[in-house]
C-alpha positions in Angstrom: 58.2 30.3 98.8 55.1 31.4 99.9 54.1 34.0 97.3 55.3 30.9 94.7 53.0 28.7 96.4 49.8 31.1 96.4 50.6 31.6 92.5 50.5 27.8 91.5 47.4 27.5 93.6 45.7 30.7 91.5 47.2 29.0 87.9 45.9 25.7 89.5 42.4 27.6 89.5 42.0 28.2 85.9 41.5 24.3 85.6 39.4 24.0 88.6 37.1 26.5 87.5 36.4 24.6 84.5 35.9 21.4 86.0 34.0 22.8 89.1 30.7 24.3 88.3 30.0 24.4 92.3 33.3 26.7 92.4 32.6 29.1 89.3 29.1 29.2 90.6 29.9 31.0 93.7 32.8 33.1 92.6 29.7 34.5 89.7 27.3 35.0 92.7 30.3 36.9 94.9 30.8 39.3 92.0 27.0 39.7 91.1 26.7 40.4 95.1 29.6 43.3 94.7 28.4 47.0 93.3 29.8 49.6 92.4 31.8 51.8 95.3 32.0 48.6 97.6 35.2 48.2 99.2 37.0 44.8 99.5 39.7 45.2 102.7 41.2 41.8 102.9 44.6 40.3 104.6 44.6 37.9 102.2 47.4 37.5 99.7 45.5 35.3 97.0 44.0 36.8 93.8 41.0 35.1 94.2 38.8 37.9 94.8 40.2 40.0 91.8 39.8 37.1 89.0 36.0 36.6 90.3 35.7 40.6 89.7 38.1 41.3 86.7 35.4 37.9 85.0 32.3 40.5 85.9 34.3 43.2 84.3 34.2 45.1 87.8 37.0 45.4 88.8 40.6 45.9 86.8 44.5 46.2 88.0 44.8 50.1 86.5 43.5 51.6 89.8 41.7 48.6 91.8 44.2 48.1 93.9 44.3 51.4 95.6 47.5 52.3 93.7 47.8 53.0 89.7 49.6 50.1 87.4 52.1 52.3 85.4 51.6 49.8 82.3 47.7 49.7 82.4 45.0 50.6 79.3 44.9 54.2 80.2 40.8 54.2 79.7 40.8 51.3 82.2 39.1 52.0 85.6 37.8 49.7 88.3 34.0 49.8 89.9 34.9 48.3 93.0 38.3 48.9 94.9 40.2 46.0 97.0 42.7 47.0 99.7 45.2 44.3 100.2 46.3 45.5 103.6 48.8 43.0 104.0 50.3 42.8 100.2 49.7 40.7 97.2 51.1 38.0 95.5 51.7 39.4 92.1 53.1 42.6 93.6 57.1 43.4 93.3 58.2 46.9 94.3 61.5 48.2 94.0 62.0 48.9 97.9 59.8 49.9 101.0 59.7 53.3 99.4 58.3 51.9 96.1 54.5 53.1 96.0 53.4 51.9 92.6 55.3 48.5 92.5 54.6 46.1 89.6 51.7 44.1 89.1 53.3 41.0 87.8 51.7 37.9 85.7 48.4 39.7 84.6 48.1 37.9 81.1 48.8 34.6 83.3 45.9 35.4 86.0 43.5 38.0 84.8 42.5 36.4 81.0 42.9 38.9 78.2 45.3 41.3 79.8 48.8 41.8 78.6 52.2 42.8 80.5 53.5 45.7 78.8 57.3 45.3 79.0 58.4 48.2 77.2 56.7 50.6 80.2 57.7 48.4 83.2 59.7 46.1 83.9 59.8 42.7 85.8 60.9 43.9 89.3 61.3 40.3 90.6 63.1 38.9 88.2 66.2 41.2 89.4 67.4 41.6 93.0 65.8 45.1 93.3 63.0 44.0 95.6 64.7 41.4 97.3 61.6 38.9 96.8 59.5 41.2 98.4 56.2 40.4 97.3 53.8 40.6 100.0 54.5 41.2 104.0 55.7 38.4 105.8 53.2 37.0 108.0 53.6 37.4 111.5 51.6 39.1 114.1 54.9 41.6 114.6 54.3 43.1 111.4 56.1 46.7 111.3 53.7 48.4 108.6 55.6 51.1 109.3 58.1 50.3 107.1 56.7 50.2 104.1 55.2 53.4 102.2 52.6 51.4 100.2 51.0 49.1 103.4 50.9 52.5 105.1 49.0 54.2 102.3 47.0 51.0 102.0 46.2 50.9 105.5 45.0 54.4 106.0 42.6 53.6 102.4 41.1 50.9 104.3 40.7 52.7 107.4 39.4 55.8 105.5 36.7 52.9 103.7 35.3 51.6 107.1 35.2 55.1 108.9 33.0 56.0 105.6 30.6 52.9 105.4 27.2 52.8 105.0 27.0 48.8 105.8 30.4 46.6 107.3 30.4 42.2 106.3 32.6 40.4 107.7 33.2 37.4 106.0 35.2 34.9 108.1 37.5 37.1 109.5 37.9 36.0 113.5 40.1 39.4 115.0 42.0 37.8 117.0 43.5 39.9 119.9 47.1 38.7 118.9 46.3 40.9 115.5 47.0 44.5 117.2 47.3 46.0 114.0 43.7 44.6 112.6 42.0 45.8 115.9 43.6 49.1 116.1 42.3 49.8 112.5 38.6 48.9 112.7 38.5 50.1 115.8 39.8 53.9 115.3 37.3 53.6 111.8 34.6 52.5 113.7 34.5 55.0 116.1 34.9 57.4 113.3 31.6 56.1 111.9 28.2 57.3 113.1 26.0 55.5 110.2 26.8 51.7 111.4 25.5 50.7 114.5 26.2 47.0 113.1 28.5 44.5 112.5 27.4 41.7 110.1 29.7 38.4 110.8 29.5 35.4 108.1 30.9 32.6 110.0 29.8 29.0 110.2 28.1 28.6 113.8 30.4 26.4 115.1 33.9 28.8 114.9 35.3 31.1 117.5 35.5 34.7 116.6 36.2 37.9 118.8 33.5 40.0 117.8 31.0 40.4 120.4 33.4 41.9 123.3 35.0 44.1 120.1 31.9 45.7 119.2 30.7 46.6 122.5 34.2 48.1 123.0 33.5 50.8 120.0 29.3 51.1 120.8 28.1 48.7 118.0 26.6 45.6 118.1 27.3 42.0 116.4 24.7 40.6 113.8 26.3 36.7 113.5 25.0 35.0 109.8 25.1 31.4 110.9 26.8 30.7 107.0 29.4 29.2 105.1 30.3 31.9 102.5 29.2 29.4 100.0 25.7 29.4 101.7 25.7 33.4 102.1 26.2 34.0 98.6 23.5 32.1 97.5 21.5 33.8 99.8 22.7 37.3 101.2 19.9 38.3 103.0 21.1 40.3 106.0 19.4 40.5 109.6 17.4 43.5 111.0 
């Protein structure tokens, strides 16, 4: 239900971006803002962040999700990776085990892409994966179970530990989220080039930050932003 729910909202897009100039406005600033070798980690399920990217023709389903797409071009290759720590919904894998799982409706979500039948095959439309196609949201979340979060996981921690520069873009760390605090903070103790945090975030919201980065010896650097705002201008503090 959910993953059907997140999918008519991203078809629902297509027309929206049409009739919106305000919303295909900032999704083309968000991809101009994105270079090559960034790293997107988000515990989002929505595809939002890939159509802005796969538009700029930076980003592409063959190896841009951290995992390859058996029925990809085979010259294809993505610019900019994005770790979907918590699943997708165009993903279908077999079972937990399943590390390469299907990447589902690409000629209805990323335009001018095809789904290749004769190399894959629709995993949700059997019983195979049970309707798995993203984790199911709850703060108990076992990642342990499945191969391809874990892999997922240890990419995005592997991304922060390695960072030259960390945005955070709305994201509050809650200290229900164990799983979320344990990774950035075992990455950011691995990583001796950030001594900041940069946090867009309207002023008026709550967010966990501060007492977090003190915790792991960095500091916060609040943008006092709508990401709307920030994209139009991302100039970050000193």
């Amino acid at each position: 239900m959910i993953s059907d729910a997140f999918q008519w909202y991203q078809y629902k897009l297509r027309g929206d971006l049409e009739s919106r100039p305000d919303l295909r406005m900032t999704m083309d600033r968000w991809a101009r803002l994105l270079h090559a070798g960034d790293i997107i980690v988000t515990f989002n399920w929505d595809l939002l962040h890939e159509r802005a990217l796969w538009d700029a023709r930076k980003w592409h389903f063959a190896d841009g999700y951290g995992f390859n797409c058996e029925d990809a071009p085979a010259d294809a290759r993505s610019d900019i990776k994005i770790l979907k720590v918590h699943g997708s919904v165009n993903w279908a894998q077999s079972d937990e085990w399943d590390c390469e799982p299907s990447v589902e409706h690409k000629a209805d979500f990323f335009p001018g892409a095809m789904d290749d039948h004769s190399k894959t095959y629709m995993k949700s439309a059997g019983q195979s994966n049970e309707g798995k196609y993203l984790v199911v949201p709850s703060f108990l979340k076992d990642l342990s179970s499945n191969r391809l979060i874990l892999k997922i996981w240890n990419q995005a921690q592997d991304a922060i530990a390695g960072a030259d520069e960390l945005v955070v873009i709305g994201y509050s760390l809650h200290p229900a989220d164990a799983p979320s605090r344990q990774l950035f903070g075992s990455a950011l103790l691995r990583n001796d080039k950030i001594s900041k945090v940069f946090y867009v975030r309207p002023g008026h919201s709550v967010d966990y930050w501060d007492e977090f980065c003190l915790s792991v010896g960095k500091y916060r650097k609040p943008i006092a932003k709508t990401f709307e705002e920030w994209v139009q201008d991302p100039t970050l503090p000193s």
